[in-house]
N, C-alpha and C positions, 0 to 999 in steps of 0.2 A: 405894520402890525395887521393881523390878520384874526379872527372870532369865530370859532368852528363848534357849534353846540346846537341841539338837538331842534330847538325853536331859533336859533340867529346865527345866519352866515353874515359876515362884512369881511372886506379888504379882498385882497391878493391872496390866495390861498397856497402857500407853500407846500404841496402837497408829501413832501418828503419828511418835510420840518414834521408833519401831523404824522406821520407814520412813527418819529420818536415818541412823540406825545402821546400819543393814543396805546404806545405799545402792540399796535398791529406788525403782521409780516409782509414782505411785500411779494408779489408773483414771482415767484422767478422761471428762468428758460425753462428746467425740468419738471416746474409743476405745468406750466402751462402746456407740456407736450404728453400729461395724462389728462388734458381737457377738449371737449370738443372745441372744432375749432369756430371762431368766432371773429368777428372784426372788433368788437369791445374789448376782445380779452390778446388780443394782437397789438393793438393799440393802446393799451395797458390806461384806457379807459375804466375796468374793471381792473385795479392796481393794488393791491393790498386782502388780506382774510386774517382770520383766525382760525385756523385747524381744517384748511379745506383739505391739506394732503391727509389728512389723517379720516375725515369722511370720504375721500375716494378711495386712499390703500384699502378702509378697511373693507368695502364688496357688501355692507351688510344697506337693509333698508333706512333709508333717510324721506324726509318731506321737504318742502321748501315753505318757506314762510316770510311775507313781506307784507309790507303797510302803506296805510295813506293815513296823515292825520286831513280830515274833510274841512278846511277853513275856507273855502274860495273853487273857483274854477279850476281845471286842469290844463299847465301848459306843458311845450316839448319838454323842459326840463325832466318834469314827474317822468313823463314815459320812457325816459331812458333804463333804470333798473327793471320795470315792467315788460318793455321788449326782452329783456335778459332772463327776464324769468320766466318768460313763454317760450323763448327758446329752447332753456335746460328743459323746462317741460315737454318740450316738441322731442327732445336728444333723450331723454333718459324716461318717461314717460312716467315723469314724479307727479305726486298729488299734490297741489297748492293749493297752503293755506294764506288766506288774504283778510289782513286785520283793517277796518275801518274805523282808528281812534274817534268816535265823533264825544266820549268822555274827554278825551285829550286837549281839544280843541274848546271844549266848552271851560275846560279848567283853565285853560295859558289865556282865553281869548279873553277879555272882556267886552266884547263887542258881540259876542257872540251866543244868544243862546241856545239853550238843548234842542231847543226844536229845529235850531238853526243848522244846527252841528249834521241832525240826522238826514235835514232835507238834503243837503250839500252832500252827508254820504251815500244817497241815493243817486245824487245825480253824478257823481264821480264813477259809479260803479257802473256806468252807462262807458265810459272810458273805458274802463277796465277789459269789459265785454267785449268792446269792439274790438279792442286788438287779438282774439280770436283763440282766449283760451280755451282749454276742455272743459264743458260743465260737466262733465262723468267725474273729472281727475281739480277740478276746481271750486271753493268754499271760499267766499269771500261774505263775510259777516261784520255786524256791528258791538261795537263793542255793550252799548248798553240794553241790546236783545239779548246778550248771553250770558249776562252774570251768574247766571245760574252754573253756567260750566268753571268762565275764568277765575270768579271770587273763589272759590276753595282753594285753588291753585295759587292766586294772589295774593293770599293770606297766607301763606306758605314763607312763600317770597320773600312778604314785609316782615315780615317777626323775621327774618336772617338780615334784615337790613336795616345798619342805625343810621340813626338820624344825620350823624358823623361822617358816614360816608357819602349819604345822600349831598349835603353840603360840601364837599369836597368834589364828589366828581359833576354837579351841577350847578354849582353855587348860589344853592338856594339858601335864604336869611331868614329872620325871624319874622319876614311881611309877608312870606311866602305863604299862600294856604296851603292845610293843609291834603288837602285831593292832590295838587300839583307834586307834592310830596310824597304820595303815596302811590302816585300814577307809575311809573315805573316797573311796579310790582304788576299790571294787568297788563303791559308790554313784554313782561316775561314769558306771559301766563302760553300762550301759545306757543313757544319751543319747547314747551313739555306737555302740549295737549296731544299727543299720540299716546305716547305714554303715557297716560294716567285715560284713556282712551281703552287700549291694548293692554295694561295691564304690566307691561311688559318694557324696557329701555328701548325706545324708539326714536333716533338723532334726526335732530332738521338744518338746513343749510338754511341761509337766510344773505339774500342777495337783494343787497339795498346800496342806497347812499353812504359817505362815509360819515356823514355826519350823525347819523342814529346809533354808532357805537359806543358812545357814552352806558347807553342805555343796557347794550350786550354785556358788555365788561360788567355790570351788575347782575345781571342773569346768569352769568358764565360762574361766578363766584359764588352764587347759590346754588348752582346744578349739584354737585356732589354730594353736598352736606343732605340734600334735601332728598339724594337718593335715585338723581335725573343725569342723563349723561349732556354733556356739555355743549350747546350750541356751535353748531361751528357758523363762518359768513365771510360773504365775499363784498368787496367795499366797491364802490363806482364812485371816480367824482363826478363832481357837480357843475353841470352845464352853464358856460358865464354868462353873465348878462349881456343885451343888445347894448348897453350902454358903456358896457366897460368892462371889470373885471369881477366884481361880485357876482354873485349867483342870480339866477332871475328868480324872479319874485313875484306873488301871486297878489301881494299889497303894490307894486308897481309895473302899472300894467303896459308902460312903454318900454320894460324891460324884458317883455316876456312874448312870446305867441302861444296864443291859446288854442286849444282847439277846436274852440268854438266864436276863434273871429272869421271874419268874411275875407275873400278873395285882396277886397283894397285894403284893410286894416291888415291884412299880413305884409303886401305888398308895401306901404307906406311907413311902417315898423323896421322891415329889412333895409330902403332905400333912406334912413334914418338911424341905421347903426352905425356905431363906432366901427374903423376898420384901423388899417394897419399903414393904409395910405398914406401917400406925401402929399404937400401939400398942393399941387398943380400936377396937371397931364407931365407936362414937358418933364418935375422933378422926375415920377414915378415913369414914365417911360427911361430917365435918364438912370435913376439909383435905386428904382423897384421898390416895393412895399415892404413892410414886416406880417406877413399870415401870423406869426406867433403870439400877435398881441390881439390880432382882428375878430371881433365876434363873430362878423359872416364866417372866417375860415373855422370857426370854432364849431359851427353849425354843421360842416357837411362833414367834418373830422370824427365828430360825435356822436353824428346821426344820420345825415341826407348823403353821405355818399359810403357805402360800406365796400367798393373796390378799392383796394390800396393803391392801384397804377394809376387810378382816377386822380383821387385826393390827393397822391403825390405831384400828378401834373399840374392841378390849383397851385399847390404848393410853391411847385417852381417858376408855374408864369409869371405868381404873383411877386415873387423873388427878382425874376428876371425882367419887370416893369414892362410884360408882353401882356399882362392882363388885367387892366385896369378894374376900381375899383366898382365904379358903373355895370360895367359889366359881368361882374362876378354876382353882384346884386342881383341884378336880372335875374340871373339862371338858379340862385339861391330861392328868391322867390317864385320861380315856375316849379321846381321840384315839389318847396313846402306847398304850394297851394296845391299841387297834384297829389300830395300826400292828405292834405286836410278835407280834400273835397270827396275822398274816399272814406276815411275816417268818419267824417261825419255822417255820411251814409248806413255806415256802419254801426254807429253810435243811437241813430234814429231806432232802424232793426233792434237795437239791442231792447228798447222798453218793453219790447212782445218779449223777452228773455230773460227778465231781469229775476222773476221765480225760481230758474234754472241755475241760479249763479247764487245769488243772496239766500244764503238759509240759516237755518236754527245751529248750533254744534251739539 
């Protein structure tokens, strides 16, 4: 059994089984050959949308729009839709918009308050930065700076949304408060903030996780009524955990690399994951490993190695018990730490830039 909702991922995540469930569609050969090309979207890492052929046939202006709910640090997991959206932006020279739930977070969390919520969206958006979007073409804002724009919009929203459906697609009960309830509606609020901006029907793609489609499917089913043309979104799954198969997690920190651990703390996290290994040299030289189940293989699949000729040769030494699991380690963690010790560099620069990024709507 597996648990795919907007605050808890657990289990095995069946990614096909969710594509029934969620009522999404899933990439196929001829949509992905009207998309730049990509190693996420080759790898069917980015697997599933709602109406993306229908925002690229139609040639008219679109935005992109994605989020962070700010509870904790940023590990690689987060940055995986974030690289994708810097990309399209880098390909199509879209403006992104970047929602920082820190209402979200203070409503699910109870550990957490407002003031908590905001610090953590400041310091996240330091992430954000580094990875080197456009501040001309990029808004990355909080949610409780802007009510002044969301709430008209968001109240729009909730009056088209009963209590009935809230309950159904979130399974929220009678203990639930009611903010968490009605939070929904200010996750909307930004796939129609061009439009009500402009004046004018202005579509946004929204390239995120698959798990925050709970959330769209409610949006989508207000767009019309309300006068807004329909979000469209492209889904990515979710990076497994060091430990296994669930998602990493930003409450369990052995499961995750941050990007803001040090050189050994990444290193003794990687040389500590689950692999796909046998249980002795002699087995795995004799009958090979399984990459399919291995979180290190999960790593360069996902994110640390974007050559396909590459990844496929991990794939098959490790198959073919010529590449032990020690060793694959290794070279797992020299990439991520040549990755993080850039980043964070990057990350530092960004507090001189954080004006340029974070502003009013």
């Amino acid at each position: 059994m597996f648990k795919v909702t907007p605050w808890e991922v657990s289990g095995k995540i069946d990614y096909q089984k969710l594509i029934e469930e969620f009522g999404v569609s899933e990439i196929t050969d001829e949509l992905l050959q009207k998309l730049p090309d990509h190693f996420m979207l080759r790898r069917r890492i980015f697997y599933a949308h709602r109406d993306l052929d229908k925002i690229i046939d139609a040639r008219e202006k679109f935005y992109l729009y994605t989020g962070r709910g700010p509870s904790g640090k940023i590990h690689i997991g987060h940055l995986l839709p974030w690289v994708f959206n810097l990309f399209l932006q880098k390909e199509w020279g879209t403006e992104l918009y970047f929602q920082l739930t820190d209402d979200e977070k203070f409503l699910f969390n109870e550990d957490l308050s407002l003031e908590d919520t905001k610090r953590l969206a400041y310091d996240n958006a330091l992430d954000i930065i580094a990875l080197g979007f456009d501040p001309e073409k990029t808004t990355i804002f909080l949610d409780t700076d802007n009510m002044n724009v969301l709430y008209p919009i968001a109240i729009k929203v909730a009056k088209r949304v009963t209590f009935s459906t809230a309950k159904a697609v979130f399974g929220f009960d009678s203990s639930t408060n009611i903010g968490s309830i009605f939070y929904t509606s200010i996750q909307s609020a930004p796939a129609f903030l061009l439009s009500e901006i402009e004046k004018k029907s202005v579509r946004c793609l929204i390239p995120c996780a698959i798990d925050q489609d709970p959330h769209f499917r409610v949006t989508r089913d207000v767009a019309e009524p309300l006068g807004y043309p329909k979000p469209a979104s492209i889904y990515c799954k979710l990076l497994p955990s060091l430990t296994g198969n669930e998602k990493m997690s930003s409450s369990s920190p052995e499961s995750s690399i941050f990007t803001t651990d040090d050189e050994e703390q990444v290193r003794k996290k990687i040389m500590n994951a689950f692999t796909g290994g046998a249980a002795t040299v002699k087995e795995q030289r004799l009958h090979g490993g399984n990459p399919e189940v291995c979180a290190v293989y999960s790593y360069y699949y996902f994110f640390f190695e974007p050559d396909d000729s590459k990844v496929r040769g991990i794939h098959d030494r490790c198959r073919s018990g010529s590449l032990l699991c020690g060793e694959c380690k290794a070279m797992l963690a020299e990439k991520v730490n040549s990755f993080l010790t850039e980043h964070r560099k990057k990350r530092e620069k960004a507090r001189d830039h954080i004006d340029d990024f974070v502003k009013k709507l």
